[in-house]
C-alpha positions in Angstrom: 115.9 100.1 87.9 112.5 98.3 87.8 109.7 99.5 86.0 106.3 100.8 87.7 103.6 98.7 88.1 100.0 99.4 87.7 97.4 98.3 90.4 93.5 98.6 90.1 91.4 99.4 93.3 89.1 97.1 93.7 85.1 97.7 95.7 83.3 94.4 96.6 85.1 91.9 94.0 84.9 94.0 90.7 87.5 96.4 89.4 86.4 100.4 89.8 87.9 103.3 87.4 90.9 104.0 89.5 94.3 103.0 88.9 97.4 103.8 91.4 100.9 103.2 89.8 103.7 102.7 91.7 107.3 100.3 92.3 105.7 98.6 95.4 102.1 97.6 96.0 102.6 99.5 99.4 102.8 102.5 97.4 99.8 102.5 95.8 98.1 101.9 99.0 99.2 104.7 100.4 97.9 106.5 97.3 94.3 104.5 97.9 94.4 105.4 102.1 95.6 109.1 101.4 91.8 109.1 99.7 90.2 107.4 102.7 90.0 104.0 101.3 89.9 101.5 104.5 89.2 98.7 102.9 91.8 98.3 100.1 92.0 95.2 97.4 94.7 96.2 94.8 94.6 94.2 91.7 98.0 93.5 90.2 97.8 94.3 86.5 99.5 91.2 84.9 99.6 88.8 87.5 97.1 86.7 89.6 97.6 88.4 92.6 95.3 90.7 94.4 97.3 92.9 97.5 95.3 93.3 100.4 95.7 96.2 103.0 93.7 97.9 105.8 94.2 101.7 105.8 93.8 104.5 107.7 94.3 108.4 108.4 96.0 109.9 111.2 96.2 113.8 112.2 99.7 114.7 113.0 102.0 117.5 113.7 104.0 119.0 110.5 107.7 117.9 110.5 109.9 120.3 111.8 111.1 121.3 108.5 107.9 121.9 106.9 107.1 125.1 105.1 105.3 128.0 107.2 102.3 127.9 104.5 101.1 123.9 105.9 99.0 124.0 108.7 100.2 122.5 112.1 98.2 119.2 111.5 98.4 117.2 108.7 96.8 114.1 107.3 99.0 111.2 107.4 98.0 107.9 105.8 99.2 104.6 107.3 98.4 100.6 105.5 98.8 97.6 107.1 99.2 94.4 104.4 97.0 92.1 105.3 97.5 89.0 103.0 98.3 88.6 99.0 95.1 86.5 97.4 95.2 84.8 94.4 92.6 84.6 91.7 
């Protein structure tokens, strides 16, 4: 089983306070969009490699499962990986 790895959000070239950990850097990028991050530069802790994504927020209908306390529309947050830079 592999390990988590940490990624650092990152707001016009310099690291900020927040840190997402997750297996994928898809994960963490949810985690970034779910807070209404568009613009989203992960930093790979460890590596050279900064992960690149464009996110958004969509309003959808709760799953048909879902329990009676969630409202009928929820916040969903969708990425789109945009390119891996290196630094």
């Amino acid at each position: 089983m592999t390990e988590k790895k940490y990624f650092v959000l990152m707001n016009k070239g310099k690291d900020t306070a927040q840190v997402f950990h997750s297996r994928q850097p898809r994960g963490a990028a949810l985690k970034a969009a779910t807070r209404g991050v568009t613009e989203i530069h992960l930093r790979e802790r460890g590596t050279n490699r900064i992960h690149v994504f464009k996110g958004w927020k969509e309003k959808v209908a709760k799953g048909a499962n879902a329990p009676d306390w969630l409202p009928d529309m929820i916040n969903k947050a969708n990425v789109k990986k945009l390119r891996i830079d290196r630094n």
